[in-house]
C-alpha positions, 0 to 999 in steps of 0.5 A: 741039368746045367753044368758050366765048363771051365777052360783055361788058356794060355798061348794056345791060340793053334787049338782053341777054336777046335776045343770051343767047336768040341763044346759046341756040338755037345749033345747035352745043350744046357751048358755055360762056357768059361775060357780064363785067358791067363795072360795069352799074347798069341791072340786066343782070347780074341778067338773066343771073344768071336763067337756068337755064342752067349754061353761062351764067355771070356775072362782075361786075367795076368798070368798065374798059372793053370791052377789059378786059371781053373780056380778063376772058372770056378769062382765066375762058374754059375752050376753046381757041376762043373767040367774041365777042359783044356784049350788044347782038347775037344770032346766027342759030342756025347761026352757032357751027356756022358757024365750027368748020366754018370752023377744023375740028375738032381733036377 
């Protein structure tokens, strides 16, 4: 099961790569990673625009708030499941594995 995770992001450039690594190194393989920049001026986009990673992509939008951070991933998010998480966590690595098993696979 494919599942898209939604982060948004707003001046939280300090964090941001430790979350994305968090993602990362997920157990559960079949993701893809939508970081909305909601106007950050602290560089943390371009942290995210430096990975080589093509599941993890970027959209840069004006500052609107977090909610209109998480409604932007949702609307650019391409699986039916969908997880947040912001860009000042991480997840221990069995956490995506976690929650399909929790919801069961419609595969």
């Amino acid at each position: 099961m494919k599942i898209s995770v939604a982060i948004p992001l707003f001046q939280k450039a300090p964090y941001v790569a430790r979350c994305l690594d968090s993602v990362a190194a997920q157990t559960h393989r079949d993701f893809e990673v939508i970081v909305v920049d909601d106007g950050s001026t602290d560089g943390g986009g371009d942290i995210v625009l430096s990975r080589q990673d093509r599941r993890f992509r970027l959209v840069r939008q004006d500052n609107a708030g977090e909610g209109a951070a998480r409604n932007r991933a949702l609307a650019e998010a391409s699986c039916e499941w969908v997880a947040f998480l912001d860009a000042d966590d991480e997840w221990r690595p069995g956490f995506l594995e976690a929650a399909i098993n929790a919801v069961g696979s419609r595969d």
